[in-house]
Every structure is written in structure tokens, then in C-alpha cells.
N, C-alpha and C positions, 0 to 999 in steps of 0.2 A: 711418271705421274705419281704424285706423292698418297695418294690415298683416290684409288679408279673408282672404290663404289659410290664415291661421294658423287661420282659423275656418271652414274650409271642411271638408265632412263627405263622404266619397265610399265610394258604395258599394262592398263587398268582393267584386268580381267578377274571376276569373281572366283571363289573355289570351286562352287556347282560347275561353272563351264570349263574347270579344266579337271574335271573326273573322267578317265579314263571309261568309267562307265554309270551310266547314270542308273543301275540298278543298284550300285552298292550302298546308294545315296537312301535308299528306303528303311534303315534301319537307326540312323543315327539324325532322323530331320527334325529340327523344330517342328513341336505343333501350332507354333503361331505364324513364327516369319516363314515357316517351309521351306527352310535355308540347313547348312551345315549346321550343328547344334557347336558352339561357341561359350566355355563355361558352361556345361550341363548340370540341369537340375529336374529331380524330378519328384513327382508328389507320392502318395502313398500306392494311389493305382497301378503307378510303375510309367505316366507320363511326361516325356521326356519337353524341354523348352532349354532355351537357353536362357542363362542367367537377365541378360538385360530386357529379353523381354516377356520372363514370369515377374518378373520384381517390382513394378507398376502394379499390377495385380495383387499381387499379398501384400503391396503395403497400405491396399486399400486407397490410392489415388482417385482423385476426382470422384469419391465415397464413392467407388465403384463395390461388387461383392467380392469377396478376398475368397474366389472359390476357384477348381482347377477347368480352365476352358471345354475340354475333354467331357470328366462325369463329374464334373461341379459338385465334384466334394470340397472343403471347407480346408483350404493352405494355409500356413503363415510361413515367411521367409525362413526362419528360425528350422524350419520342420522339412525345410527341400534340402535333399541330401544331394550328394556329387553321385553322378552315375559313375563308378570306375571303369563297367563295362561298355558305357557307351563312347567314353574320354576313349578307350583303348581300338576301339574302332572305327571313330573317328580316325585317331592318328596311326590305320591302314589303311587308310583309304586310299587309292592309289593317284595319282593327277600326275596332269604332263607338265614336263617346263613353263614355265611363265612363257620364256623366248620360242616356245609351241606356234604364236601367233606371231605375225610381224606388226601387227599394230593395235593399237588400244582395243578397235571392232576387230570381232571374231569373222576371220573371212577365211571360208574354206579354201584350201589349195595355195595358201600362202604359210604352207609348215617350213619350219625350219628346224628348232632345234624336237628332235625326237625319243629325247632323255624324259622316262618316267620315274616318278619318286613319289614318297608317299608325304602326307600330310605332317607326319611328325620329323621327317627331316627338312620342315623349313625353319626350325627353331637355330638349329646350327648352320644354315643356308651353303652348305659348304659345295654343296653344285652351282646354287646360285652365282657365288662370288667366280665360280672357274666357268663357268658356261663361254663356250666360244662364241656363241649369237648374241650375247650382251650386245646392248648398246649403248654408245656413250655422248655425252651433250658436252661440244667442242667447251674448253675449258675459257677460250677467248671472250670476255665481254661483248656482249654487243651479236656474236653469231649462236644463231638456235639449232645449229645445225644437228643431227645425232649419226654417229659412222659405228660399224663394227670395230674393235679394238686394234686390227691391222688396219683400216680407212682411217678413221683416226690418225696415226701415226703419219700415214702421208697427206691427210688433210692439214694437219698444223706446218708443216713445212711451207705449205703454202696460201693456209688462212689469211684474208685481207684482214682481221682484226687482231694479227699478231701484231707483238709488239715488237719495234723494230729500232734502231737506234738510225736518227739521221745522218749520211755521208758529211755532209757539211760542217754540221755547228756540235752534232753528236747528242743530239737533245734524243730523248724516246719519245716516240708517238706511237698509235696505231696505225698501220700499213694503210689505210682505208684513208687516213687522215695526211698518208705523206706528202701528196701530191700537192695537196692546199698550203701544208705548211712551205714546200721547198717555193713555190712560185709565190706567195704573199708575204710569209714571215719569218722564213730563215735567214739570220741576222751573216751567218756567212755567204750567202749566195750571190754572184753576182746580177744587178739589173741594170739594165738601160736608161740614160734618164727620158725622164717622161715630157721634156718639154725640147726634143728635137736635136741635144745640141752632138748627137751621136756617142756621146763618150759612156762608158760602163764602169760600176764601181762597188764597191759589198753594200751591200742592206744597210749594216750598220753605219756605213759613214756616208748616210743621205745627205745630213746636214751640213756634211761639210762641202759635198759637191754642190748645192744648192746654194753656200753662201759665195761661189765661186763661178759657177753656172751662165754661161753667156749667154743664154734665152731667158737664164730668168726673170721674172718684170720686177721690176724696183722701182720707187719714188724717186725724184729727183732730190741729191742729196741738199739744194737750198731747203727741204720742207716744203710742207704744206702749203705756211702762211704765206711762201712767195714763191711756190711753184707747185701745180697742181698736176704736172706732168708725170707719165708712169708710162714704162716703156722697156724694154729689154735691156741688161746690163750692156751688153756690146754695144749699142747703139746712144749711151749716156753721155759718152763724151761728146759727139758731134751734138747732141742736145745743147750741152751747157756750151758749147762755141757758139753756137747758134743763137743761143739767149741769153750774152753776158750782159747785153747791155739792160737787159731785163730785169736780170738776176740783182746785179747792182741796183739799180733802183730800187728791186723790193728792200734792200739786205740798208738801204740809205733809209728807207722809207719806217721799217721794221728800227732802225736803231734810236733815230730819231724819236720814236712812239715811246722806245724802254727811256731815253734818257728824258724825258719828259716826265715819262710816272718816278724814274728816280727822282729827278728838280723836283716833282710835285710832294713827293715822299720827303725828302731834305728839309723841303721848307717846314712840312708838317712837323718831321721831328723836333726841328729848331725851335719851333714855335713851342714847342711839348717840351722842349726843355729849361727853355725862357721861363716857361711859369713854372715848372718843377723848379728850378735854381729861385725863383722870387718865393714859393711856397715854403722852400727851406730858409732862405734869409729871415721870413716872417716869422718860420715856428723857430728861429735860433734868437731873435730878436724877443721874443714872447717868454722864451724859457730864460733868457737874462734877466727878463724883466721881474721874472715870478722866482728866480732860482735864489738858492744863497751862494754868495762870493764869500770866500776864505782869503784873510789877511793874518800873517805874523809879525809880530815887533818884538827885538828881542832887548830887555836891558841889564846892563853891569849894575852891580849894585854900588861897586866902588864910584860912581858917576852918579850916582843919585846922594852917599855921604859926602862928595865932595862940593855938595852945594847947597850944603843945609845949612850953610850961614844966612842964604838969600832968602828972605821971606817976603811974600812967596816968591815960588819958583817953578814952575812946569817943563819937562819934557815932554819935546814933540815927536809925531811920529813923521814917518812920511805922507805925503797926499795921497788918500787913496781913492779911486774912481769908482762911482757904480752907475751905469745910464747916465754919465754925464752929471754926474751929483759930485763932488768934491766932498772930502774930512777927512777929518784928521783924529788921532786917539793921543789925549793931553793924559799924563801921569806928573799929579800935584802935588810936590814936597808936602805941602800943608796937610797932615792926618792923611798923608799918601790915599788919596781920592782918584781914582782913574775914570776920563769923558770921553763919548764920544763927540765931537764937535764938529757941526757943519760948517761950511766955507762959503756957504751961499746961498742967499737966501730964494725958499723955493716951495712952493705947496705942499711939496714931496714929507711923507712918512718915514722916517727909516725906522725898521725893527734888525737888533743888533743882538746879540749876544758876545757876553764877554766870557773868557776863560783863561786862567792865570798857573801856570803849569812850571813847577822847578825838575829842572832837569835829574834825571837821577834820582829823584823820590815822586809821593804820589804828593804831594803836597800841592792844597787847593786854595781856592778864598775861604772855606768856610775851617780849613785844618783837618780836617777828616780826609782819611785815601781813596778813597774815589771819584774826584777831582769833580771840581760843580760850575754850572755856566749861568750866568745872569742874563739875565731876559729884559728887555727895557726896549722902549720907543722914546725916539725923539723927533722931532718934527722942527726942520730945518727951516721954516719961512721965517725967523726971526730968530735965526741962528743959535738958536737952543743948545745948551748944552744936560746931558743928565751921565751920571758916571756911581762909581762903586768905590766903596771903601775900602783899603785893602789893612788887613793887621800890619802892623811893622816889622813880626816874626819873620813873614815871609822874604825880607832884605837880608836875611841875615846868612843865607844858602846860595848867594853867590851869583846866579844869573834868574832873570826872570824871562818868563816863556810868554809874552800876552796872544793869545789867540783871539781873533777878532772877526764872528761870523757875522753878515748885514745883508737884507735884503732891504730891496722899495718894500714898501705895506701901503697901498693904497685900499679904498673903496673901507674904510673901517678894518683894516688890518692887526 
């Protein structure tokens, strides 16, 4: 036991009742509590009290008179002195063993221990701690019990609320507790199964006898939706020979239902993608309409000097399309004038931009390097043409770059 007094259990017996003699008691009593004097103090008369309960009084509590109970002379705390000789008589006073009594009540004829000692050897308690009547409160949780220091010793051997380690799984428990743990939840014990089929198996691997277990009730594996039947594994198979022709019909009846919401589901998709694919064709159609299309035409310049005898003379471009609109981009020998020209006549707007680009320089329409794009509308229902002039300089660097952007421009574009 790693520290006994911690478990030692001692009767609740005053010091007056274990005075060897109750005369000695008349010299050293409180004059208030008429108890053993505790901290003595006394006043000038030569009145003896113990400290806690003269000190309410001198400190003038509940404005009571700060005078001595006695011959009500006139105290202050400051002014009560220690009696030495009454400290020193006290601590001869003689008393028996605490373990004197065997229980908390004073009941004669129940002595045990018969060691006398005085008042000032309980400060070093060194009887106390060796006393063979001690008693000690079993150290087990859970038991109140209290033994002599030799009971003790063979009571823990046999304490139900000792702690114990299980045979089986090796878990600890309380002895009190084993019982419950081995029959309900020791995970290595062996149990019976509980549904008849004789066979035994560890705790822990319930689940696995249960999913194997030939009593135990199961569904019929068609399901619910086409068989409501529940019944013992062992007996599942004669079920389902018994109800093929059943079973089949639900499993005809059941497929039929899903390939239905699938047809039903198909169409719907179909139909949802029909106008998805028309919703795109309309915004790809929309965004033609509204977008600008990029054209290139690339010319030699040698091909433009080899026909400046003709006056005039144009180069063509190729036909180019937008929504079904035809033109063409004419570059005029004459003061080299570049059109856009429609091919047919149409209500239709076109807004176009030109840009005139030599390869290898920044060279623009207007001669400056950062190349510039002409903005112009022409309007194709009577075959209009409108175009840009271009310097001559720019023939002279070898290839020309015409970039040709055109949208529709309708509603005032």
C-alpha cells in the first residue's frame, strides 16, 4: 500500500472524551465553549478562552461590548496574551488512543486499543500512524468497507470490486462487473446463436455467422417490388422454385415499367436536344449576321505596272460571301483607287473597313507606322460602289497586303 494513512478511517471522537480523566480537564477549560482551551488567550484577570472564541468579542462584532465574559473588564485583541502555562498543560494532558473506541459513538466495553498518550504527541502522531487497531477503508472503488491492517490484506484478495483482468479478451474490469461483461460483451467468448440453428461462434464474429445463418429470416432476393416474401435462409430456395413462375412475371412486369420511363426519358432528351441544336444553329446564324468576317487579297506590284498602258484598268478580287451577299474588292489602275463592289443587288448595308498592309514595314494608307483602316458603307441595292485612294508610294515595296473587314449593317448601321 503506497501511502496506509491516506486510507486510514478514525473515529470522530472529541478530546474531552478521550481524557483519561476528566479532572485534569479543570484547569486548562474555556470559559466560553468549556472545551479543551485551543490557542489560548487570556485577559489581564488571568481568564483563560480560546483564541476563536474570545476574538468575536474584542473585535467588538455585532457592536457587541469588547469586555472579558468573566469580570467584564475592558479587552482588546492586541492585549490577550498566549498563556504558556496553560499551552504547557494542556499538551499533558493525558488521553487514550483515538482506536480506544471502535466506532465513531463512545460505547463502553468496546475498548480496543489501550495506549495512553498525551495531547502534545498528536502533533508528530507517531502512535497514531503505528497503532495496530487502525482502521483502513478498502482502497477498491465502489467498496466502503473498513478492516484492521491484517483484514485488509485478506480482504483485497478477495474484494469483488478488485480489479481483475478478463480470461478471455484480457480487458480489466471490476470482479463485480465480470460476470456481465463475460456473458454479454466479451468480444472473445464463445455464444450460441440466438435463432436456433445450434451452432457456437466468438462474439466478435456475430456478423459473420448471421450473414450465413440458416434460420435467419431474409427477404426474398427478387426484392420487395416483386416479392414480399421473408422467411428463413434455408428454406429460400424451395421459395423461389415454388414462385418462378411469379417471380418472372414480376421481374417482366418490373422491366417493362423501367424501359418505358427510359423510352419516356429518350424522347424527352431528344426533344431537349432538337431545340438545344435549333437554339444554337439560331445564335450561330444571329452572330454571322451581326459579326465581322475577315477577307485577304494579296497583290504583286509587278501585275499592277504591267498594265498601266490600259486605261483604265481594275483588278479583281475573288467573290467573296457574307449571308449570302456576293462582292468583290476592284483595285483601279486609275489614281490607284481601291472599291468595295456588290454583285447584287439587295437592300442589304454593308459596312466594311479597308486596311492596306506591306509586308515587312509598318507601312499604311495614310504613311505613318501604325497602319490605319478606312471605315465606309455602301449599300448594295443598286450595286454601289465606294473605295479609297491609295498613294502610289505604296507600289513601290513590292507586295500589297489588302485586309478587308465587312459586316451586314442593317436597321441604320
Amino acid at each position: 500500500m503506497a501511502d496506509e494513512s491516506d486510507n486510514r478511517v478514525l473515529p470522530n471522537i472529541e478530546l474531552e472524551d478521550r481524557l483519561v480523566s476528566k479532572n485534569d480537564m479543570e484547569m486548562v477549560q474555556c470559559c466560553i465553549c468549556l472545551g479543551i482551551l485551543q490557542n489560548s488567550r487570556q485577559c489581564k484577570s488571568g481568564h483563560l478562552f480560546c483564541l476563536d472564541c474570545i476574538k468575536p468579542i474584542a473585535l467588538g462584532v455585532n457592536r457587541g461590548k469588547r469586555s472579558c465574559p468573566q469580570c467584564r473588564i475592558e479587552i482588546n485583541l492586541d492585549q490577550l496574551n498566549c498563556s504558556l502555562l496553560a499551552e504547557n498543560m494542556t499538551k499533558d494532558l493525558k488521553i487514550y488512543c483515538i482506536n480506544h473506541f471502535h466506532k465513531e459513538n463512545i460505547l463502553v466495553g468496546e475498548l480496543l486499543c489501550d495506549e495512553i498518550i498525551k495531547i502534545g504527541d498528536l502533533e508528530s502522531d507517531i502512535h497514531q500512524l503505528s497503532c495496530k487497531f487502525n482502521r483502513y477503508k478498502c482502497p477498491n472503488g465502489g467498496c466502503d468497507h473498513t478492516f484492521l491492517k491484517p483484514e485488509l490484506e485478506d480482504h483485497l484478495e478477495e474484494c469483488k470490486f478488485r480489479i481483475v483482468s478478463c480470461q478471455y479478451c484480457q480487458q480489466e474490469f471490476k470482479l463485480s462487473n465480470m460476470v456481465f461483461h463475460e456473458q454479454f460483451w466479451c468480444p472473445e467468448m464463445n455464444e450460441q446463436c440466438q435463432y436456433g440453428c445450434r451452432q457456437t461462434y466468438i462474439r466478435k464474429k456475430k456478423e459473420d455467422h448471421l450473414a450465413e445463418c440458416p434460420n435467419q429470416k431474409v427477404e426474398c432476393p427478387f426484392g420487395k417490388a416483386q416479392c414480399s416474401f421473408i422467411g428463413m435462409r434455408k428454406d429460400m430456395n424451395d421459395h423461389i422454385n415454388e414462385s418462378i413462375s411469379t417471380h418472372i412475371s414480376g421481374m417482366n412486369q418490373s422491366f417493362n415499367q423501367k424501359l418505358k420511363l427510359l423510352t419516356d426519358e429518350n424522347i424527352k432528351l431528344s426533344l431537349e436536344l432538337k431545340d438545344t441544336n435549333e437554339s444554337i444553329k439560331h445564335l450561330i446564324e444571329q452572330n454571322k449576321a451581326k459579326g465581322w468576317h475577315s477577307y485577304e487579297w494579296t497583290i504583286n506590284k509587278d501585275l499592277i505596272y504591267s498594265n498601266d498602258r490600259v486605261f483604265p484598268f481594275s483588278w479583281k478580287s475573288p467573290v467573296f460571301i457574307i449571308n449570302e451577299t456576293p462582292f468583290q474588292i476592284h483595285l483601279i489602275n486609275y489614281e490607284l483607287s481601291l472599291h468595295a463592289i456588290g454583285l447584287r443587288a439587295t437592300d442589304t448595308e454593308l459596312k466594311y473597313k479597308f486596311q492596306i498592309q506591306i509586308p515587312g514595314t509598318y507601312c499604311c494608307l495614310t504613311g505613318n507606322e501604325k497602319g490605319t483602316e478606312f471605315i465606309n458603307y455602301i449599300k448594295l441595292k443598286n450595286s454601289q460602289m465606294s473605295g479609297l485612294f491609295i498613294k502610289k508610294e505604296f507600289l513601290d515595296k513590292g507586295i500589297i497586303i489588302i485586309k478587308f473587314r465587312c459586316k451586314i449593317a442593317n436597321n441604320g448601321f
